[in-house]
C-alpha positions as CSV (number, residue, x, y, z in Angstrom):
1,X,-36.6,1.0,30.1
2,X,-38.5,-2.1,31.4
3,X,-36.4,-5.2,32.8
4,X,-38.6,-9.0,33.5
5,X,-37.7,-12.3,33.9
6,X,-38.6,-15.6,33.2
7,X,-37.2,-17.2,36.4
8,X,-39.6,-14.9,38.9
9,X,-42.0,-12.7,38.8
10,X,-41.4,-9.3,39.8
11,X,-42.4,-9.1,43.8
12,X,-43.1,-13.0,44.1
13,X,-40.4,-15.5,45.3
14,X,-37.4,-16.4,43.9
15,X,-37.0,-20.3,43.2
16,X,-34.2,-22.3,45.0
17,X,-32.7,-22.9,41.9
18,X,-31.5,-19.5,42.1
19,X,-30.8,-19.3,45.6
20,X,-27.3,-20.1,46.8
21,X,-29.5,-22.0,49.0
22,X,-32.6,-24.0,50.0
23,X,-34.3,-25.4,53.6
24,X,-32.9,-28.2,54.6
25,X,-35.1,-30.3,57.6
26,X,-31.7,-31.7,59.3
27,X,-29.4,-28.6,58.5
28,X,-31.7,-25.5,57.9
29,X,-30.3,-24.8,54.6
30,X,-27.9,-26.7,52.3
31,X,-26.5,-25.8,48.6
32,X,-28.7,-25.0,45.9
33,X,-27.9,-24.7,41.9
34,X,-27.1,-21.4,42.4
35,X,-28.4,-20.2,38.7
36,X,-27.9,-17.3,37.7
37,X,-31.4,-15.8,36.7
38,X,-32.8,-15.3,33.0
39,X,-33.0,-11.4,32.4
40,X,-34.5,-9.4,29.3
41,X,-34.7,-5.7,28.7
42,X,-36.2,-3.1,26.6
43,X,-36.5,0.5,25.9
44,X,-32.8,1.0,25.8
45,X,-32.5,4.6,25.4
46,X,-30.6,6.0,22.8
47,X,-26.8,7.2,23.7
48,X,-26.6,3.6,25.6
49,X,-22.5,2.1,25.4
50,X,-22.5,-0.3,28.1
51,X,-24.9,-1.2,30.8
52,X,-23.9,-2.3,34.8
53,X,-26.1,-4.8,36.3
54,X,-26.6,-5.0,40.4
55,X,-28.5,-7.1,42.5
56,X,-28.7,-6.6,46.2
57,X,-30.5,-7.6,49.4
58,X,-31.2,-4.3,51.5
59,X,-32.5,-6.6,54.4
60,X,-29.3,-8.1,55.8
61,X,-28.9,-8.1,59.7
62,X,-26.2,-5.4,61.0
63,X,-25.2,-7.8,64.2
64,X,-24.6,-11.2,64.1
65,X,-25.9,-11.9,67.6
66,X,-29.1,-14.2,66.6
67,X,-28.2,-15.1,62.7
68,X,-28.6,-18.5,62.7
69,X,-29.1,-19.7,66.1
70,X,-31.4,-22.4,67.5
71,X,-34.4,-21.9,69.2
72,X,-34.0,-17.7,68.3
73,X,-35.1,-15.5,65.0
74,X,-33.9,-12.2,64.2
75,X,-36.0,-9.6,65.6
76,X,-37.7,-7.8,62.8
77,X,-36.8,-4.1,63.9
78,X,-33.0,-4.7,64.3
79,X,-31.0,-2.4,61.7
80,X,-30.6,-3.6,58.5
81,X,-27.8,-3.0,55.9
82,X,-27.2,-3.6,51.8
83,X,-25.6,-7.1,50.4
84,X,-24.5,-7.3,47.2
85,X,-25.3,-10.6,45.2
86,X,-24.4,-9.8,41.6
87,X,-22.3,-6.5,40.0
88,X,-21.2,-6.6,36.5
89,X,-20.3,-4.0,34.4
90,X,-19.1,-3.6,30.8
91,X,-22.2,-5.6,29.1
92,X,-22.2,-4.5,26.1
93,X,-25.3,-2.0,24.7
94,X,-26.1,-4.7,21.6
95,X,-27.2,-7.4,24.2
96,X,-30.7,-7.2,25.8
97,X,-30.9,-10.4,27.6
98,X,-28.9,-13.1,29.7
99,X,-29.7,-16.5,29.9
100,X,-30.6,-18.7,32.7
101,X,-27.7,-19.9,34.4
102,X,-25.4,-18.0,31.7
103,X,-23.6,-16.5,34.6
104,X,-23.5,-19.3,37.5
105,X,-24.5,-22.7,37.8
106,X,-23.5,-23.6,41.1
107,X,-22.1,-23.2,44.3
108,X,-18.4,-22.7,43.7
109,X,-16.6,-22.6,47.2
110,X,-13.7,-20.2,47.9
111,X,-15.6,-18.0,44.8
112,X,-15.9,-18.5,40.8
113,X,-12.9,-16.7,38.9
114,X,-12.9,-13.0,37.4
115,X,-14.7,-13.4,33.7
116,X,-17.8,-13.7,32.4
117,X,-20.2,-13.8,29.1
118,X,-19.8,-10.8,26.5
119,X,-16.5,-9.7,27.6
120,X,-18.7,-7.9,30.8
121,X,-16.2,-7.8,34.1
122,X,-18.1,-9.3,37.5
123,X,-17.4,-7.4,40.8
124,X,-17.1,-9.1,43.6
125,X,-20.4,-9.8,45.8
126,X,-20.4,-9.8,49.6
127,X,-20.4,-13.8,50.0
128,X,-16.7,-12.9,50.3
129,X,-16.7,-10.7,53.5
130,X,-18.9,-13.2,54.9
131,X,-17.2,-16.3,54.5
132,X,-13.6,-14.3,55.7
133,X,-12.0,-16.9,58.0
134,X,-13.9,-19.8,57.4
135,X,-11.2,-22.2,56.4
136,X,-13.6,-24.1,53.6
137,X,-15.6,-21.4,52.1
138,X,-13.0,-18.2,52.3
139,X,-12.0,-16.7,48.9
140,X,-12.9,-14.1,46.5
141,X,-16.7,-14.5,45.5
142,X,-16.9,-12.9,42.1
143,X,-19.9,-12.7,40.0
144,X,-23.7,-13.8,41.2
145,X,-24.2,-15.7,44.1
146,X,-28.3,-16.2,45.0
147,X,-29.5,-15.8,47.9
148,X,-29.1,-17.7,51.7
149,X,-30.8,-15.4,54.5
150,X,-30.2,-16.1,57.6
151,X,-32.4,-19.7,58.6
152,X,-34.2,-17.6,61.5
153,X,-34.9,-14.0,59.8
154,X,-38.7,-13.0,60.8
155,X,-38.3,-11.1,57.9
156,X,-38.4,-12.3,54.3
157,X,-35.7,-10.7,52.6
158,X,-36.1,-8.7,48.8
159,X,-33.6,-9.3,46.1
160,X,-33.5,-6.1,43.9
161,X,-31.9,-6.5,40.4
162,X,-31.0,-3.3,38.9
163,X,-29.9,-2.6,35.1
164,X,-28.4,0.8,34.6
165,X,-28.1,2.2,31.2
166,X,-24.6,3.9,30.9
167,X,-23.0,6.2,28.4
168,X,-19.8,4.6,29.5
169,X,-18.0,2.4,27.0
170,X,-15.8,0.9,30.0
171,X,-16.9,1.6,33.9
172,X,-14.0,3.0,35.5
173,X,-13.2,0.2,38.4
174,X,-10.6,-1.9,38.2
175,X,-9.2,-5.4,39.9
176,X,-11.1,-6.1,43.0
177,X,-14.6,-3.5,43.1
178,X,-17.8,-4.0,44.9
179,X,-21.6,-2.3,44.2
180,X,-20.6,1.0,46.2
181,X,-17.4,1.5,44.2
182,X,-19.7,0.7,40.7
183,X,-22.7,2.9,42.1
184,X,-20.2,5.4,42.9
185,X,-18.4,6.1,39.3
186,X,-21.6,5.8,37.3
187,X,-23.5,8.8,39.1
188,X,-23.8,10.9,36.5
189,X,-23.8,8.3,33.6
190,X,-27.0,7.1,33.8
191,X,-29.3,7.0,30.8
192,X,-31.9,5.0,32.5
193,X,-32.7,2.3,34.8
194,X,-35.2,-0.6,35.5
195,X,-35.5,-3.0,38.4
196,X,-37.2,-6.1,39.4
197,X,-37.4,-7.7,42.8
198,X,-37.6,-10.9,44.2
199,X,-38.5,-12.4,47.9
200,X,-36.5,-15.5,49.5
201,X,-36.3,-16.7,52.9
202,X,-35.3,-19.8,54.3
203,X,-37.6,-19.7,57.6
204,X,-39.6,-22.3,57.7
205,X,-42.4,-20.1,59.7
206,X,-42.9,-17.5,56.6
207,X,-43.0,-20.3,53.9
Protein backbone atom coordinates (compact mmCIF):
# COMPACT_ATOMS: atom_id res chain seq x y z
CA UNK A 1 0.00 0.00 0.00
CA UNK A 2 1.55 3.45 -0.94
CA UNK A 3 -0.02 6.74 0.70
CA UNK A 4 1.28 10.60 -0.98
CA UNK A 5 0.12 13.84 -0.82
CA UNK A 6 -0.38 16.82 -2.71
CA UNK A 7 0.06 19.21 0.23
CA UNK A 8 3.87 17.92 1.14
CA UNK A 9 6.19 15.91 0.10
CA UNK A 10 7.09 12.99 1.95
CA UNK A 11 10.28 14.18 4.34
CA UNK A 12 10.09 17.91 3.24
CA UNK A 13 8.12 20.54 5.30
CA UNK A 14 4.78 20.91 5.93
CA UNK A 15 3.13 24.34 4.75
CA UNK A 16 1.55 26.65 7.39
CA UNK A 17 -1.50 26.21 5.88
CA UNK A 18 -1.63 23.06 7.52
CA UNK A 19 -0.04 23.90 10.62
CA UNK A 20 -2.25 24.89 13.53
CA UNK A 21 0.32 27.53 13.39
CA UNK A 22 2.81 29.84 11.75
CA UNK A 23 5.89 32.39 13.07
CA UNK A 24 4.78 35.29 14.03
CA UNK A 25 7.75 38.24 14.48
CA UNK A 26 5.82 40.03 17.56
CA UNK A 27 4.27 36.76 19.12
CA UNK A 28 6.43 33.70 17.92
CA UNK A 29 3.53 31.98 16.41
CA UNK A 30 -0.11 32.96 15.79
CA UNK A 31 -3.17 30.84 14.15
CA UNK A 32 -2.78 29.30 10.88
CA UNK A 33 -5.70 27.80 8.48
CA UNK A 34 -5.26 24.72 10.06
CA UNK A 35 -6.22 22.51 6.74
CA UNK A 36 -6.48 19.45 7.00
CA UNK A 37 -3.99 17.83 4.38
CA UNK A 38 -4.95 16.22 0.81
CA UNK A 39 -4.26 12.36 1.17
CA UNK A 40 -4.41 9.48 -1.70
CA UNK A 41 -3.85 5.83 -1.41
CA UNK A 42 -3.27 2.78 -3.27
CA UNK A 43 -2.61 -0.86 -3.29
CA UNK A 44 -5.42 -1.56 -0.91
CA UNK A 45 -5.16 -5.06 -0.20
CA UNK A 46 -7.77 -7.29 -0.69
CA UNK A 47 -9.94 -8.26 2.66
CA UNK A 48 -9.86 -4.32 3.39
CA UNK A 49 -13.48 -3.10 5.44
CA UNK A 50 -12.45 0.09 6.97
CA UNK A 51 -9.27 1.88 7.29
CA UNK A 52 -7.85 4.14 10.66
CA UNK A 53 -5.87 7.07 9.86
CA UNK A 54 -3.14 8.52 12.52
CA UNK A 55 -0.93 11.28 12.52
CA UNK A 56 1.47 11.92 15.25
CA UNK A 57 4.52 14.03 16.25
CA UNK A 58 7.02 11.61 18.15
CA UNK A 59 9.27 14.68 19.08
CA UNK A 60 7.24 16.42 21.70
CA UNK A 61 9.18 17.68 24.94
CA UNK A 62 8.40 15.39 28.17
CA UNK A 63 8.96 18.70 30.63
CA UNK A 64 7.64 21.82 30.17
CA UNK A 65 10.57 23.61 31.86
CA UNK A 66 12.00 25.64 28.54
CA UNK A 67 8.80 25.27 25.96
CA UNK A 68 8.37 28.50 25.02
CA UNK A 69 10.44 30.67 26.94
CA UNK A 70 12.49 33.83 25.96
CA UNK A 71 15.85 33.94 25.51
CA UNK A 72 15.96 29.68 26.01
CA UNK A 73 15.45 26.60 23.36
CA UNK A 74 14.77 23.22 24.28
CA UNK A 75 17.82 21.27 24.56
CA UNK A 76 17.94 18.73 21.76
CA UNK A 77 18.67 15.50 24.00
CA UNK A 78 15.82 16.10 26.50
CA UNK A 79 13.27 12.97 26.35
CA UNK A 80 10.81 13.05 23.97
CA UNK A 81 7.22 11.62 23.84
CA UNK A 82 4.25 10.81 21.05
CA UNK A 83 1.46 13.71 20.21
CA UNK A 84 -1.30 12.81 18.47
CA UNK A 85 -2.68 15.30 15.74
CA UNK A 86 -5.26 13.37 13.81
CA UNK A 87 -7.10 9.66 14.65
CA UNK A 88 -10.02 8.61 12.69
CA UNK A 89 -11.34 5.45 12.25
CA UNK A 90 -14.29 3.84 10.36
CA UNK A 91 -13.32 5.38 6.69
CA UNK A 92 -14.79 3.38 4.75
CA UNK A 93 -12.68 0.71 2.30
CA UNK A 94 -14.41 2.25 -1.14
CA UNK A 95 -12.68 5.73 -0.46
CA UNK A 96 -8.94 6.15 -1.43
CA UNK A 97 -8.51 9.77 -0.90
CA UNK A 98 -9.42 12.95 1.26
CA UNK A 99 -9.45 16.24 0.25
CA UNK A 100 -7.61 19.30 1.28
CA UNK A 101 -9.16 20.80 4.09
CA UNK A 102 -12.05 18.13 3.87
CA UNK A 103 -11.50 17.46 7.50
CA UNK A 104 -10.45 21.06 9.11
CA UNK A 105 -10.33 24.37 7.96
CA UNK A 106 -9.34 26.31 10.84
CA UNK A 107 -8.51 26.87 14.26
CA UNK A 108 -11.64 26.00 16.16
CA UNK A 109 -11.03 26.93 19.96
CA UNK A 110 -12.28 24.87 22.86
CA UNK A 111 -12.07 21.80 19.79
CA UNK A 112 -14.36 21.07 16.50
CA UNK A 113 -17.34 18.68 17.36
CA UNK A 114 -17.38 14.70 17.05
CA UNK A 115 -18.22 13.98 13.10
CA UNK A 116 -16.64 13.97 10.10
CA UNK A 117 -16.68 13.06 6.09
CA UNK A 118 -17.82 9.38 5.13
CA UNK A 119 -19.56 8.53 8.25
CA UNK A 120 -15.57 7.99 9.66
CA UNK A 121 -15.53 8.83 13.70
CA UNK A 122 -12.49 11.37 14.75
CA UNK A 123 -10.66 10.62 18.04
CA UNK A 124 -9.64 13.04 19.99
CA UNK A 125 -5.87 14.58 19.41
CA UNK A 126 -3.67 15.77 22.23
CA UNK A 127 -4.43 19.69 21.67
CA UNK A 128 -6.94 18.78 24.40
CA UNK A 129 -4.55 17.70 27.29
CA UNK A 130 -2.53 20.57 26.37
CA UNK A 131 -4.87 23.29 26.47
CA UNK A 132 -6.51 21.69 30.04
CA UNK A 133 -7.00 24.78 32.18
CA UNK A 134 -6.55 27.39 29.90
CA UNK A 135 -9.70 29.28 30.32
CA UNK A 136 -9.97 30.34 26.29
CA UNK A 137 -8.64 27.37 24.49
CA UNK A 138 -9.76 24.29 27.00
CA UNK A 139 -12.20 21.74 25.44
CA UNK A 140 -12.34 18.54 23.67
CA UNK A 141 -10.06 18.78 20.49
CA UNK A 142 -11.53 16.24 18.15
CA UNK A 143 -10.38 15.49 14.77
CA UNK A 144 -6.94 17.02 13.06
CA UNK A 145 -5.28 19.72 14.39
CA UNK A 146 -1.68 20.69 12.42
CA UNK A 147 1.07 21.24 13.98
CA UNK A 148 2.50 24.23 16.62
CA UNK A 149 6.03 23.05 18.21
CA UNK A 150 7.19 24.66 20.75
CA UNK A 151 8.65 28.44 19.32
CA UNK A 152 12.20 27.49 20.81
CA UNK A 153 12.58 23.51 19.96
CA UNK A 154 16.37 23.10 18.56
CA UNK A 155 14.83 20.29 17.06
CA UNK A 156 12.54 20.29 14.00
CA UNK A 157 9.76 18.17 14.73
CA UNK A 158 8.37 15.14 12.09
CA UNK A 159 4.71 14.70 11.50
CA UNK A 160 4.02 10.91 10.63
CA UNK A 161 0.65 10.19 9.00
CA UNK A 162 -0.19 6.63 9.10
CA UNK A 163 -3.13 4.68 7.09
CA UNK A 164 -3.76 1.24 8.39
CA UNK A 165 -5.74 -1.15 6.39
CA UNK A 166 -8.17 -2.95 8.70
CA UNK A 167 -10.40 -5.99 8.31
CA UNK A 168 -12.63 -4.30 10.80
CA UNK A 169 -16.02 -3.07 9.53
CA UNK A 170 -16.24 -0.75 12.84
CA UNK A 171 -13.04 -0.11 15.27
CA UNK A 172 -14.02 -1.12 18.54
CA UNK A 173 -13.63 2.49 20.54
CA UNK A 174 -16.26 4.34 21.62
CA UNK A 175 -17.07 8.11 22.98
CA UNK A 176 -13.96 9.82 23.93
CA UNK A 177 -10.63 7.55 22.42
CA UNK A 178 -7.21 8.69 21.67
CA UNK A 179 -4.25 7.02 19.20
CA UNK A 180 -3.12 4.48 22.04
CA UNK A 181 -6.59 3.28 22.61
CA UNK A 182 -7.07 2.92 18.39
CA UNK A 183 -3.37 1.50 18.05
CA UNK A 184 -4.35 -0.76 20.78
CA UNK A 185 -7.64 -2.60 19.32
CA UNK A 186 -6.47 -2.88 15.77
CA UNK A 187 -3.20 -5.10 16.58
CA UNK A 188 -4.03 -7.86 14.91
CA UNK A 189 -6.23 -6.33 12.23
CA UNK A 190 -3.94 -4.95 10.07
CA UNK A 191 -3.90 -5.79 6.38
CA UNK A 192 -1.34 -3.25 5.62
CA UNK A 193 -0.04 0.06 6.22
CA UNK A 194 1.71 3.22 4.56
CA UNK A 195 3.12 6.40 5.99
CA UNK A 196 4.28 9.66 4.94
CA UNK A 197 6.06 12.30 7.06
CA UNK A 198 6.34 15.79 7.18
CA UNK A 199 8.82 18.34 9.10
CA UNK A 200 7.49 21.79 10.88
CA UNK A 201 9.11 24.00 13.25
CA UNK A 202 8.39 27.33 14.21
CA UNK A 203 12.12 28.40 15.34
CA UNK A 204 13.15 30.97 13.60
CA UNK A 205 16.95 29.55 13.79
CA UNK A 206 16.22 26.15 11.78
CA UNK A 207 14.08 27.92 9.07
Amino acid sequence: MHLSSSSFTDGQAIPGDFAFCVPDPDTHATFAPNRSPALRWEGVPQGTRSFVLICHDPDVPTRPDDVNQQDREVPPDLPRTDFYHWVLVDLPAHVTSIADGEFSNGVTERGKAQKGPYGARPGVNDYTDWFSGDPTMEGTYFGYDGPCPPWNDSLVHHYVFTLYATDLGLCPVDGRFGGPDVLAVIDGHVLASASITGTYTLNPRLM
